[in-house]
MIMI-408957 format. One record per residue (C-alpha): residue number from 1; residue in three letters; x, y, z. Coordinates in steps of 0.25 Angstrom, whole numbers. Example, Ala and Ser with C-alpha at 12.3 -4.5 7.8 and 13.67 -1.06 7.14 Angstrom:
2
VEXTI   i  aa    px    py    pz
VEXTI   1 ala    49   -18    31
VEXTI   2 ser    55    -4    29
//
This chain:
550
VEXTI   i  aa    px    py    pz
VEXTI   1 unk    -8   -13  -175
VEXTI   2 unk     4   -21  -170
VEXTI   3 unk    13   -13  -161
VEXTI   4 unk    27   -14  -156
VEXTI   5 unk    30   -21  -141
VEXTI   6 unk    29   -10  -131
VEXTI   7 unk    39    -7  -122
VEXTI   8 unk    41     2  -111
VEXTI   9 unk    45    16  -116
VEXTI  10 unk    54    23  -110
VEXTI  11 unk    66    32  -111
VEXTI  12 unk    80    29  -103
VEXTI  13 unk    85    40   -95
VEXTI  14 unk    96    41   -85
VEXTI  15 unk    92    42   -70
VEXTI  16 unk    87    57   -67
VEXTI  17 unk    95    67   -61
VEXTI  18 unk    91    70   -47
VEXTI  19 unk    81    82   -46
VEXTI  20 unk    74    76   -61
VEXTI  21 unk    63    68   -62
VEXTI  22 unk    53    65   -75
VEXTI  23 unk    41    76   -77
VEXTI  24 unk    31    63   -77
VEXTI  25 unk    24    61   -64
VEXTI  26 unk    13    54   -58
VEXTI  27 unk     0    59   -52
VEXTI  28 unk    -7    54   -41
VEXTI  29 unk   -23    51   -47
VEXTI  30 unk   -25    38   -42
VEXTI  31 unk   -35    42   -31
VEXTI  32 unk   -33    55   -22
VEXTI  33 unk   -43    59   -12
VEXTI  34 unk   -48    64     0
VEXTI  35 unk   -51    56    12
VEXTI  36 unk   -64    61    22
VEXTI  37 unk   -65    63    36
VEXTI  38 unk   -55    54    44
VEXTI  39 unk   -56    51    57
VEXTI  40 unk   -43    49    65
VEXTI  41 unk   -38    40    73
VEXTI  42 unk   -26    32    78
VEXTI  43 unk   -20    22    84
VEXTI  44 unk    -8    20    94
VEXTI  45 unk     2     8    91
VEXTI  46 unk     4     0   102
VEXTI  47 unk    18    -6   106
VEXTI  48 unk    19   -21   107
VEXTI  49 unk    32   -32   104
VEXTI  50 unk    33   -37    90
VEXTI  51 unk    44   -39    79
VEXTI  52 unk    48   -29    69
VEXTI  53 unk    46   -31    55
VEXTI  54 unk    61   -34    51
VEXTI  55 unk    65   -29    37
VEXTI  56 unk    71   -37    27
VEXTI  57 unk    83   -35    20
VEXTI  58 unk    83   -25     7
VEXTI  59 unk    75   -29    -5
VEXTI  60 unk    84   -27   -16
VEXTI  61 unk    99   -28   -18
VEXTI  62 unk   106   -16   -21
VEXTI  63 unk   108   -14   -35
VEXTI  64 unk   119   -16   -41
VEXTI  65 unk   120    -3   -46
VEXTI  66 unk   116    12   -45
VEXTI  67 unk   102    13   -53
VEXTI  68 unk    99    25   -62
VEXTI  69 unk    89    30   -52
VEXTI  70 unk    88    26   -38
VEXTI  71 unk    81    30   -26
VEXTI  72 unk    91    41   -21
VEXTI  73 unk    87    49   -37
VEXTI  74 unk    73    46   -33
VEXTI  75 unk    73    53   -22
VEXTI  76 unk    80    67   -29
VEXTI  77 unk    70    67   -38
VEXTI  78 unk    60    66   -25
VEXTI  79 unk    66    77   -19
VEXTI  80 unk    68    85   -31
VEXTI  81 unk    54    83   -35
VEXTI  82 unk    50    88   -20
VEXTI  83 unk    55   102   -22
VEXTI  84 unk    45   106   -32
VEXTI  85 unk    31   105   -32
VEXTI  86 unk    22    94   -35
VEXTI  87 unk    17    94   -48
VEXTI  88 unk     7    82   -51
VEXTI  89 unk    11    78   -67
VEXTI  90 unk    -4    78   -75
VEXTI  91 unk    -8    65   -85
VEXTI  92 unk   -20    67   -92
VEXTI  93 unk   -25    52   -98
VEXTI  94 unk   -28    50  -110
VEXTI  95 unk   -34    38  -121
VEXTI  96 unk   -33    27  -117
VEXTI  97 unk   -30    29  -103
VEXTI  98 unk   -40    41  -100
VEXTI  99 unk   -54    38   -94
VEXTI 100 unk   -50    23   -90
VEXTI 101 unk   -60    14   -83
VEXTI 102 unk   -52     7   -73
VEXTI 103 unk   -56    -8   -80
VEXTI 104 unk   -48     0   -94
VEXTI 105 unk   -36     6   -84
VEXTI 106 unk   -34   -10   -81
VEXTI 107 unk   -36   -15   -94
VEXTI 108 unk   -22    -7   -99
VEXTI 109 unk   -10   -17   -97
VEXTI 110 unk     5   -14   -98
VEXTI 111 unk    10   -22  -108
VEXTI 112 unk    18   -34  -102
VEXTI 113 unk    30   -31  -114
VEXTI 114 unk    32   -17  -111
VEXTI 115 unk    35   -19   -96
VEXTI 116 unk    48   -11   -92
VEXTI 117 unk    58   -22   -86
VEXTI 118 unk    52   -34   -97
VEXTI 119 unk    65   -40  -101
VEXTI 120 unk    74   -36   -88
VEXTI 121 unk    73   -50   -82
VEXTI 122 unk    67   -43   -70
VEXTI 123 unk    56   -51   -63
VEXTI 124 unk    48   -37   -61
VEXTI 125 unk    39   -32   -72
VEXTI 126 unk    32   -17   -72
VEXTI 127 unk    19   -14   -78
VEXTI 128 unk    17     0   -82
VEXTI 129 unk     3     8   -78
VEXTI 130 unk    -4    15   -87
VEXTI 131 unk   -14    30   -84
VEXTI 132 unk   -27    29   -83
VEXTI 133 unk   -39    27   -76
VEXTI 134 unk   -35    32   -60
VEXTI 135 unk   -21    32   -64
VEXTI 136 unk   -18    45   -71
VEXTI 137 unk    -4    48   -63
VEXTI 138 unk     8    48   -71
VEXTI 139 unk    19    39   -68
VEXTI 140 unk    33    39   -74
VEXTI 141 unk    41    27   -73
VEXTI 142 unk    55    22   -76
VEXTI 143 unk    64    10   -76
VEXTI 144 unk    78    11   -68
VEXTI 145 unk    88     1   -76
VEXTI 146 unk   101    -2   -73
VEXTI 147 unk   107    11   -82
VEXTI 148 unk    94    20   -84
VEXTI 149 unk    80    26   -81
VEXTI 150 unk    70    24   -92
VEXTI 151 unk    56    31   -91
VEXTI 152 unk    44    23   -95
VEXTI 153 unk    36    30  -107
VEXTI 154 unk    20    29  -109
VEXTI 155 unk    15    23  -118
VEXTI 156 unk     1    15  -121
VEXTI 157 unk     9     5  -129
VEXTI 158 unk    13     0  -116
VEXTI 159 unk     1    -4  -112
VEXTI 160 unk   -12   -15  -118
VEXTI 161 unk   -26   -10  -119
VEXTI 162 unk   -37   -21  -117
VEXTI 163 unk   -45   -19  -128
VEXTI 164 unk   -58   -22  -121
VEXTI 165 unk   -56    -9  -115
VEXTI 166 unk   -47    -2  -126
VEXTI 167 unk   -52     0  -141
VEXTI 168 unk   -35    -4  -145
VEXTI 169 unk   -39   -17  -152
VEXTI 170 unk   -22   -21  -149
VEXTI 171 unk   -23   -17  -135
VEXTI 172 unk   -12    -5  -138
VEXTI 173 unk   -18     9  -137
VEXTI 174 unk   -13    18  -150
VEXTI 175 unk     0    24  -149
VEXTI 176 unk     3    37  -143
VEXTI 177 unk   -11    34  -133
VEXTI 178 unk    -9    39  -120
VEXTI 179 unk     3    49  -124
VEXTI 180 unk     7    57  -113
VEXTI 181 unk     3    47  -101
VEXTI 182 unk    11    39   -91
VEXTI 183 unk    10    29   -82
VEXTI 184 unk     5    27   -70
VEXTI 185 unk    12    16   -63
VEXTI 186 unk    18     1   -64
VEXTI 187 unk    16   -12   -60
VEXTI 188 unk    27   -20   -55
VEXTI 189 unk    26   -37   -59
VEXTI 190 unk    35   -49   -54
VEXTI 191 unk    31   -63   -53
VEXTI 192 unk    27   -64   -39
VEXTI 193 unk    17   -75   -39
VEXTI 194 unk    22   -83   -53
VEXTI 195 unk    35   -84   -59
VEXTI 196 unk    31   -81   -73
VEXTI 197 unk    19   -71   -68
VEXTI 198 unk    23   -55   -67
VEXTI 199 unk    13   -53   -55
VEXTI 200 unk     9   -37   -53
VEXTI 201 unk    15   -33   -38
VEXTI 202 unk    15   -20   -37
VEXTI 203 unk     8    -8   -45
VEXTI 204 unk    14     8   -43
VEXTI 205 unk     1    16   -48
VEXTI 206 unk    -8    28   -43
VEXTI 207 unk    -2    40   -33
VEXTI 208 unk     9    34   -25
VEXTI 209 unk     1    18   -25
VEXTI 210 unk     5     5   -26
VEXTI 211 unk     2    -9   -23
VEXTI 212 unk     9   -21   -21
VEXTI 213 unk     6   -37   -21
VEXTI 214 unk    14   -49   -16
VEXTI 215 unk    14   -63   -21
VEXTI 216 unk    -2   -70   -22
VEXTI 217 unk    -8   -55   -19
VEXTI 218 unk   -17   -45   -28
VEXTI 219 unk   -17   -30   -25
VEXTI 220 unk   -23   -24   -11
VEXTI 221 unk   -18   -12    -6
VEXTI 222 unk    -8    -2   -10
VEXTI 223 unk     3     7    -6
VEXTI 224 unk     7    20    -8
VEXTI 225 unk    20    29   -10
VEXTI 226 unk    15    40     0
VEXTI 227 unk     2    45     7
VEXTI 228 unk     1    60     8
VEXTI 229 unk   -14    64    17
VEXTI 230 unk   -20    52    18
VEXTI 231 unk   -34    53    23
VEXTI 232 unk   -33    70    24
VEXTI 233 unk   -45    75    21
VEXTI 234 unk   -39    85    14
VEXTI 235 unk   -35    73     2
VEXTI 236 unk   -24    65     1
VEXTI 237 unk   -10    69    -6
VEXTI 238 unk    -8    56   -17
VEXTI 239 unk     9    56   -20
VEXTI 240 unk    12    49   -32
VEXTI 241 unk    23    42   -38
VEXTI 242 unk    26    49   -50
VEXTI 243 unk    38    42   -56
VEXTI 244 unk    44    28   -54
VEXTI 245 unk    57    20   -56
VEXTI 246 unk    57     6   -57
VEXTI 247 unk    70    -1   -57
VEXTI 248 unk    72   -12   -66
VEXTI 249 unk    76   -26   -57
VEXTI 250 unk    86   -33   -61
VEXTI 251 unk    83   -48   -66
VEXTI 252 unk    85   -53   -53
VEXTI 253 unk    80   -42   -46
VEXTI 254 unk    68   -45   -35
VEXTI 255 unk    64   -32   -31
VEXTI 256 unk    61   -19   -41
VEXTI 257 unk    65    -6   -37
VEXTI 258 unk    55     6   -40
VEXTI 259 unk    55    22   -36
VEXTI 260 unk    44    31   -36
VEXTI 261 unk    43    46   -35
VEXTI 262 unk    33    50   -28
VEXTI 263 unk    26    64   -29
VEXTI 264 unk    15    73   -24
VEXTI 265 unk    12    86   -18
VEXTI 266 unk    18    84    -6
VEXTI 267 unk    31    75    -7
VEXTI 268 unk    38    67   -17
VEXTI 269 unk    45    54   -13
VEXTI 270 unk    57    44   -19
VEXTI 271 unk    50    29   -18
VEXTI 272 unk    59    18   -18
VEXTI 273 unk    51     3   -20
VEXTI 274 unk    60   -11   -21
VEXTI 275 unk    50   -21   -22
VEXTI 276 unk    51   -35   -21
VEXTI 277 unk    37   -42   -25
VEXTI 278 unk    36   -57   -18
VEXTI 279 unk    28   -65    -7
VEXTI 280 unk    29   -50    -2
VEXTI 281 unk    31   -39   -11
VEXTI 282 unk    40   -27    -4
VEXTI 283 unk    43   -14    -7
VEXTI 284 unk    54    -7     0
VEXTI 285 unk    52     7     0
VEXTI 286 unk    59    21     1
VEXTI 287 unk    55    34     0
VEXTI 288 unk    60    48     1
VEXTI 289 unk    49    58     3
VEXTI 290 unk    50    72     1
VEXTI 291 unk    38    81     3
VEXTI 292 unk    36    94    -2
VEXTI 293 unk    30    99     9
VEXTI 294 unk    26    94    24
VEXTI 295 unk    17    81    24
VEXTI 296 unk    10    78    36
VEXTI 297 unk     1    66    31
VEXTI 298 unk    12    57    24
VEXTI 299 unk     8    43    23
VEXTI 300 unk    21    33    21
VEXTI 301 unk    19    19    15
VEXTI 302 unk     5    22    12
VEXTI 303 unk    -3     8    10
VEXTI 304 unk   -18     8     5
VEXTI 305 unk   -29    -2     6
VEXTI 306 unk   -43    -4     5
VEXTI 307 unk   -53   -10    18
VEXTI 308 unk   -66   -13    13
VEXTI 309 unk   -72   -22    26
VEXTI 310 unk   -69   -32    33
VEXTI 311 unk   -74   -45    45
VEXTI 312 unk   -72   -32    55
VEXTI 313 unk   -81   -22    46
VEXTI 314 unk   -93   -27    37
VEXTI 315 unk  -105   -18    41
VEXTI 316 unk  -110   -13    28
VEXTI 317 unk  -104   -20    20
VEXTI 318 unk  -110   -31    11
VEXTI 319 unk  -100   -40     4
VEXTI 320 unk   -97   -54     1
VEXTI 321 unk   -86   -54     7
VEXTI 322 unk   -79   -53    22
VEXTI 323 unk   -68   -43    19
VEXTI 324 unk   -63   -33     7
VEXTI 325 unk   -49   -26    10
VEXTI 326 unk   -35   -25     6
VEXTI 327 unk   -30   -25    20
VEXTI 328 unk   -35   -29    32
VEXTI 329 unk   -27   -17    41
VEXTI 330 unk   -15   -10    45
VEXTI 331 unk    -4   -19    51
VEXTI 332 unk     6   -10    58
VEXTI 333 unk    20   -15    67
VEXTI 334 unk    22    -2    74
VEXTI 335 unk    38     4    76
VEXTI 336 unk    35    -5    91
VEXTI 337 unk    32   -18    83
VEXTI 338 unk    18   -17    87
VEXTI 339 unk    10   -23    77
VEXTI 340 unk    -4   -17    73
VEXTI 341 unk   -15   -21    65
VEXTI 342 unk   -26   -10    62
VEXTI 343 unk   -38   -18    53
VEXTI 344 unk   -44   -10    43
VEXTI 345 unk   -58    -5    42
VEXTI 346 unk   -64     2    31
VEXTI 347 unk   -70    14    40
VEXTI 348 unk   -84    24    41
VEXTI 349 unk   -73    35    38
VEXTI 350 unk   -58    38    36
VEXTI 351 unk   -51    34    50
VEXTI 352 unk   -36    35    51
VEXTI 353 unk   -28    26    61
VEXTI 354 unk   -15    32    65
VEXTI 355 unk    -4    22    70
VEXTI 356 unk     7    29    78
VEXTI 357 unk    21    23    79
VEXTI 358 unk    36    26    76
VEXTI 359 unk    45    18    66
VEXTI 360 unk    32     7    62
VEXTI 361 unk    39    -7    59
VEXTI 362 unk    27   -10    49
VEXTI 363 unk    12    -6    43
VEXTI 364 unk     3   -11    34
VEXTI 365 unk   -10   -13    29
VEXTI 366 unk   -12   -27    30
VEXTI 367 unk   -23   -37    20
VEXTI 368 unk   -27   -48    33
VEXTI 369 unk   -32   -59    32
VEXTI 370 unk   -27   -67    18
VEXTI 371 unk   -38   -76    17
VEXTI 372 unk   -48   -75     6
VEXTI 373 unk   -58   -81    16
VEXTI 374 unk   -57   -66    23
VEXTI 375 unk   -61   -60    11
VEXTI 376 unk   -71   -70     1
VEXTI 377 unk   -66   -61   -11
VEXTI 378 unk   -62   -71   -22
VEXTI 379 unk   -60   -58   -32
VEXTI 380 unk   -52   -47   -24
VEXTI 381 unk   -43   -58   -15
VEXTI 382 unk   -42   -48    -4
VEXTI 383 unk   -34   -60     4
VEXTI 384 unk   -23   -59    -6
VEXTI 385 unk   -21   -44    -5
VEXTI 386 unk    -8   -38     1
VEXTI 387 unk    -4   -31    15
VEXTI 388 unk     5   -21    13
VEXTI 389 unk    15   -17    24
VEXTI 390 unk    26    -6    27
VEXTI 391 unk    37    -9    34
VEXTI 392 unk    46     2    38
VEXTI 393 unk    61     4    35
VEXTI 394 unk    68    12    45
VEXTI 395 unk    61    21    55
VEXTI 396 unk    48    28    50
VEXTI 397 unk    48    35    64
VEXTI 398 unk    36    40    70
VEXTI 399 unk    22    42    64
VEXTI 400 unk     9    34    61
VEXTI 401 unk     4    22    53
VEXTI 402 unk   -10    28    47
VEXTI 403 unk   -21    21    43
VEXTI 404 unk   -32    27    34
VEXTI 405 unk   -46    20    32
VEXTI 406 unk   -55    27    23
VEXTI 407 unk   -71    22    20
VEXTI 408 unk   -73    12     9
VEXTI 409 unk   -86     6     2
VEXTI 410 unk   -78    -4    -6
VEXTI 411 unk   -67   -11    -9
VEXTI 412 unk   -63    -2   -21
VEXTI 413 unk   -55     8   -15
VEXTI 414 unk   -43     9    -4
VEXTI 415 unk   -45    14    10
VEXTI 416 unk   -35    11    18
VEXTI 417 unk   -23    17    20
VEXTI 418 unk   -10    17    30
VEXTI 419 unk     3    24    30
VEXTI 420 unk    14    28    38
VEXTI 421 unk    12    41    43
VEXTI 422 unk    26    49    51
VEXTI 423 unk    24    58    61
VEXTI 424 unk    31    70    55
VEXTI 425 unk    26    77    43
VEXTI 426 unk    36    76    30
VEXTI 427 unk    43    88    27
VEXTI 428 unk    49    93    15
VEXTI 429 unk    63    87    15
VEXTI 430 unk    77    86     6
VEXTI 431 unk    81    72    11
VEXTI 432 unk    66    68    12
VEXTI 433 unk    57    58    21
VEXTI 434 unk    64    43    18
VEXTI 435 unk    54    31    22
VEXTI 436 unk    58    16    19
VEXTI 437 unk    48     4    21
VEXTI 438 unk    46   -10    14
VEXTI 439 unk    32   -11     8
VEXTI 440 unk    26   -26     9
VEXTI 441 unk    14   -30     0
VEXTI 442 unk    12   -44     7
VEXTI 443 unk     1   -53    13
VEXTI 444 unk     7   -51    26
VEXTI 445 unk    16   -40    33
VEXTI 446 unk    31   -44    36
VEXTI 447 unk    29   -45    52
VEXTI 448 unk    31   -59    57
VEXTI 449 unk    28   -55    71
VEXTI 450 unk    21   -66    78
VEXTI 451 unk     9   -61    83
VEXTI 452 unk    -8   -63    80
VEXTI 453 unk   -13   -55    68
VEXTI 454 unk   -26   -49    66
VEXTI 455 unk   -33   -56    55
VEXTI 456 unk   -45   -49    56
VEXTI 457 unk   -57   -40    63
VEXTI 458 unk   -71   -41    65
VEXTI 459 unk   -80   -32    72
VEXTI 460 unk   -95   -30    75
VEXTI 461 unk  -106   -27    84
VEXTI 462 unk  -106   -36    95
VEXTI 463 unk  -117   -45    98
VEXTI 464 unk  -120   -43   112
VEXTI 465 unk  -120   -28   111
VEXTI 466 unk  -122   -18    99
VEXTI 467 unk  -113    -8   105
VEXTI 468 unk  -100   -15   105
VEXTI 469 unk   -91   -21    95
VEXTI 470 unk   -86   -36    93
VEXTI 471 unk   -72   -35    89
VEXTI 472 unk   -64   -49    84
VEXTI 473 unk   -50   -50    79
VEXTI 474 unk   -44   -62    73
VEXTI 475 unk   -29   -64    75
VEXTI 476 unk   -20   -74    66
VEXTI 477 unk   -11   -80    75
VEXTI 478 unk     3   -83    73
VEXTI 479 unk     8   -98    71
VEXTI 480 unk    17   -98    86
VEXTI 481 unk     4   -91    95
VEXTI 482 unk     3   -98   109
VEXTI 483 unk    -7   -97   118
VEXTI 484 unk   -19   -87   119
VEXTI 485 unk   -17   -71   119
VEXTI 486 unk   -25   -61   125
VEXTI 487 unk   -32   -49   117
VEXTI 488 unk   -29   -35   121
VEXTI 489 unk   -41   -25   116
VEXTI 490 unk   -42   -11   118
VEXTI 491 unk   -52     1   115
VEXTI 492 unk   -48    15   113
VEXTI 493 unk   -64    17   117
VEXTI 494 unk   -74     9   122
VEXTI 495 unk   -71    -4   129
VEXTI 496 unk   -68   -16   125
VEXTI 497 unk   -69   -31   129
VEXTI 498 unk   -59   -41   133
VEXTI 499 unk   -55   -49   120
VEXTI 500 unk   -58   -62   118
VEXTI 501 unk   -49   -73   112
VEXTI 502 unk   -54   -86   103
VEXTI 503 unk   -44   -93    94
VEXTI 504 unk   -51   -96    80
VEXTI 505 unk   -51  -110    72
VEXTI 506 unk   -39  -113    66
VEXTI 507 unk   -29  -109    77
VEXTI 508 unk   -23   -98    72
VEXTI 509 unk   -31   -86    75
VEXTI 510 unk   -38   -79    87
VEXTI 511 unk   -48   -71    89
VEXTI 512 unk   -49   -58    97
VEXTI 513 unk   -64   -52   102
VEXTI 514 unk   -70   -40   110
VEXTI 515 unk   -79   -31   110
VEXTI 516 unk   -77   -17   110
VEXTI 517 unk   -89    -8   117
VEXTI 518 unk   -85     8   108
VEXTI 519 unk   -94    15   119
VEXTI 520 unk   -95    29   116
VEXTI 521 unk   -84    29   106
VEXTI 522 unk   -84    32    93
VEXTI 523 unk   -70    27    89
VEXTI 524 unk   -62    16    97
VEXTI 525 unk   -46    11    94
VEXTI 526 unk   -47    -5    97
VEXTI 527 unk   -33   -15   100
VEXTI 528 unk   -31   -28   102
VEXTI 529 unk   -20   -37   103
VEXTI 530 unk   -16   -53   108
VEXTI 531 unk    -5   -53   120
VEXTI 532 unk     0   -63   127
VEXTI 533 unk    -2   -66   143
VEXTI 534 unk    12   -60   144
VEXTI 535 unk     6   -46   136
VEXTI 536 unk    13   -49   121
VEXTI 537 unk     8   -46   110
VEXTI 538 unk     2   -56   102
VEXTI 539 unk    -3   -50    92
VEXTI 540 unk    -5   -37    82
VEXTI 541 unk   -13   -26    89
VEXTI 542 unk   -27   -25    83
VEXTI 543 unk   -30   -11    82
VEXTI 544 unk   -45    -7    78
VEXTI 545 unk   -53     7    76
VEXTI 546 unk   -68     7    80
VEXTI 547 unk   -76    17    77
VEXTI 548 unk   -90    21    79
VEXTI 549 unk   -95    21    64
VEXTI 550 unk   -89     6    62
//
C-alpha cells in the first residue's frame, strides 16, 4: 500500500492573545514517587580567594524583528494560567502505542522527511516523540516562523514502525491509529561532531526533563525545569512542561530559541531556552514563576544523576569493573569564589547535604575523571558522559545548594539530585519570581581558576587498625604549580591525622592521605584542602560525609 510523503500536520494561527492558551497539555508520568526516611545533614561553605566565573557575551543576536510569540506572551499566559486551578489534561493510549515494551517504544522513529524545519536551511533539525510506554503525558508543540504560529498535529503517519516489532508489513501503522493522542516531546539535531551528520543534542521528554550532550559525548545526566519536594516523604510534586514553542532559526542561525510552559499544582512558569550545541552545548535560560500557592521546597535548575560505586566505595559490590556513574560529584564556586567539591556516594539511606551561600557564582554535578581506564566499560562509555553546570545571572541571593543521594542496587535508575534552594518560600505573585542562568553540558565546567582538582577518592579500613579509616585523595594539578603545598584536614567528630603528601608518576598529580579515628560517632563532616607556606589556597576544598553504616 503506497502512501503519500508525510509531513508535519499542522494548522497556522496567529500568536495567542494574552490570557489564551491551547486546551492540549501535558502530564507529568514519567516517574513520581516517594522518597523514605532522610537523614539530614549540612554543610558550611567556607571563604577562600579564587576567580569568578566571567560570563560571556549574549548567545544570540537580536532578531531583527518582533516574533509572533515571544517570551513577554509566554509569561501572560503563565500568569493567566496561575489564577485557576491546575487541572492535569488525561491521555488514554491506545494501538499501537498502548502496552509498549520499552525495546518497541525505541523501535518507533520519526520519520527524517516529516521533520518540522526540513527545507529552511537551518542547520537545526527536530525530531518529534511519540506516546507510549512511560511517556503518556501530552505535549503540544508549535513552530514560531517569521509571520506565524503553526501547531503540530498527531498523527502515526509521521512516524515508522519496525516491522520486527510491529505486524505493518510497510513500517506505516493504518490510518487514523492513534487518533486522539499527542506527543510527548522532541528531539533537537545539529551536525555537531560531522558536517554531513545531524547528531541528537538535546531531548525535551518526561515531566519538566531534559538532557543535553556536547560534541564526542552520549547521554549521562539530566536537567529539569523545576523541583517542587524533593526527597519529602510525603512524595514529590513532578511540574510538567505542557506546551512548547520552537522557533524556527534562520539559515545562519547558531543557536535555536525554545519556550516551554510549565505547569503543576503548585506553580506554573514561562521557560525561555537559546541553545547553542558545540564543543560546549549552552542553554541560556529564563524563567518566570508563578505559584499558586506558597512553596517552601522549590528546587531551581534541578540537575539529576545516577552514582552507582566507585574507587572510594566497593564493599558489596561485585563487578568487573572500577566505577559506574554519570557523575563523580557536586562541584560548587560559592558567591565568595570558594570552590567546593562534594564526591558522590551512593549511600545506606536518603542523606541530604545543605550548602549554604549567598548569590552562588557556579554549581554542578561533575563526571570526573574522563579516562576510560577509570571505568573499564567498553559499552556504557562512562568516560564520555557530560557534566552539567549552572552558572548564575545576576544575584540569586541567599539560600542553599541541596544535594540529595538516594540508595541504589544498579546502574538503571537515577539517584542523584542537586538544585538551588532560596531562603525564602515562593509566594503567589502578579510579576512573579524571575531566575536567569546559563546551563552547560560539557566535559569540563567553565572555571579557569588555577588551582589542584580532585580527581578522585578512595577509602578503607586502615591496616594497622580496624577502628579507623584510610582516606586518599588524588589531585590533578595544574600546568604552572610550584613547589610542595600542605594539606589542611579537618573532622566535625573524631580526630584526625596529620596528612601526608606523595606526588604520583607522571608529575602531574599529588596525593593526599590521613586517617580518620570516627570514635564514638556515628556521622563525621570531613575537609581537606592544599595551601601554600603563605596560607593560599591551592586547591578546591574536599568535602566528605562519613557515616557509621559506610
Amino acid at each position: 500500500m503506497s502512501r503519500s510523503r508525510p509531513t508535519p500536520m499542522s494548522t497556522t494561527r496567529p500568536a495567542p492573545p494574552s490570557g489564551t492558551i491551547s486546551r492540549r497539555g501535558f502530564i507529568a508520568g514519567a516517574g513520581a514517587g516517594v522518597l523514605g526516611a532522610v537523614a539530614a545533614g549540612a554543610a558550611s561553605a567556607q571563604q577562600a580567594a579564587g576567580a569568578a566565573v566571567v560570563p560571556d557575551a549574549p548567545l544570540a543576536e537580536t532578531p531583527a524583528a518582533t516574533p509572533p510569540f515571544d517570551f513577554a506572551d509566554l509569561v501572560a499566559l503563565a500568569r493567566d494560567r496561575a489564577s485557576k486551578d491546575y487541572a492535569a489534561p488525561a491521555m488514554t493510549l491506545r494501538a499501537p502505542f498502548a502496552n509498549l515494551e520499552y525495546d518497541q517504544y525505541r523501535a518507533i522513529r520519526f520519520r527524517a522527511d516529516a521533520r518540522p524545519l526540513a527545507g529552511s536551511g537551518s542547520a537545526f533539525a527536530i525530531d518529534l516523540l511519540p506516546p507510549g510506554s512511560v511517556y503518556r503525558q501530552r505535549v503540544s508543540i508549535s513552530i514560531v516562523r517569521q509571520a506565524a504560529v503553526e501547531d503540530l498535529a498527531f498523527s502515526s503517519d509521521l512516524f515508522d514502525f519496525d516491522a520486527s516489532h510491529f505486524p505493518f508489513p510497510d513500517g506505516r501503522a493504518p490510518s487514523g491509529a492513534g487518533d486522539g493522542l499527542d506527543f510527548t516531546g522532541f528531539r533537537l539535531r545539529s551536525p555537531i561532531n560531522s558536517p554531513d551528520v545531524l547528531d541528537e543534542f538535546l531531548v525535551f521528554q518526561g515531566a519538566s526533563y531534559f538532557r543535553g550532550i556536547a560534541r564526542n559525548m552520549i547521554f549521562g545526566l539530566s536537567a529539569r525545569g523545576l523541583a517542587i519536594a524533593t526527597a519529602d516523604p510525603r512524595g514529590e510534586e513532578f511540574p510538567h512542561f505542557r506546551n512548547f514553542w520552537i522557533h524556527e532559526p534562520r539559515p545562519d542561525a547558531r543557536d535555536i530559541l525554545v519556550h516551554a510552559l510549565l505547569d503543576s499544582p503548585s506553580v506554573t512558569g514561562a521557560f525561555e531556552f537559546e541553545i547553542r550545541p558545540g564543543e560546549t552545548t549552552v542553554m541560556q535560560t529564563r524563567c518566570r514563576l508563578f505559584p499558586r500557592t506558597q512553596i517552601d521546597q522549590i528546587g531551581i535548575a534541578p540537575l539529576t544523576s545516577m552514582y552507582y560505586f566507585g574507587p572510594e566505595q566497593r564493599a558489596g559490590i561485585d563487578d568487573f569493573r572500577d566505577a559506574v556513574h554519570d557523575s563523580a560529584g557536586l562541584q560548587m564556586i560559592t558567591g565568595q569564589g570558594t570552590r567546593l567539591w562534594r564526591p558522590l556516594t551512593n549511600p545506606a539511606r536518603v542523606e541530604i547535604s545543605a550548602f549554604v551561600d549567598e548569590n552562588p557564582k557556579g554549581f554542578g554535578l561533575t563526571q570526573r575523571p574522563l579516562d576510560f581506564s577509570h571505568y573499564q566499560d567498553a559499552e556504557a562509555r562512562y568516560d564520555r558522559r557530560p557534566s552539567g553546570w549552572v552558572e548564575p545571572l545576576g544575584e540569586w541571593g541567599p539560600g542553599t545548594v541541596m544535594l540529595v543521594e538516594i540508595p541504589v542496587e544498579n546502574e538503571f535508575n537515577d539517584n542523584i539530585v542537586a538544585f538551588w534552594r532560596p531562603r525564602e518560600p515562593l509566594q503567589p505573585s502578579e510579576a512573579g519570581h524571575e531566575f536567569a542562568y546559563r546551563l552547560h553540558w560539557c566535559a569540563t565546567p567553565p572555571d579557569a581558576a588555577p588551582l589542584a582538582r580532585v580527581r578522585t577518592t578512595r577509602s578503607g579500613i586502615s591496616m594497622h587498625d580496624r577502628t579507623k579509616r584510610d582516606f586518599v585523595i588524588d589531585f590533578a594539578l595544574p600546568s604552572e604549580s610550584v613547589g610542595m603545598p600542605r594539606g589542611l584536614v579537618t573532622a566535625s567528630a573524631g580526630a584526625v591525622s596529620p596528612v601526608t603528601l606523595t606526588p604520583l608518576p607522571g608529575g602531574q598529580m599529588l596525593r593526599a592521605a590521613f586517617v580518620f579515628e570516627p570514635g564514638n560517632a556515628e556521622a563525621a563532616e570531613l575537609q581537606l584542602a592544599l595551601e601554600n607556606e603563605a596560607g593560599q589556597r591551592q586547591s578546591e576544598t574536599w568535602l566528605y560525609r562519613w557515616t557509621v553504616t559506610r
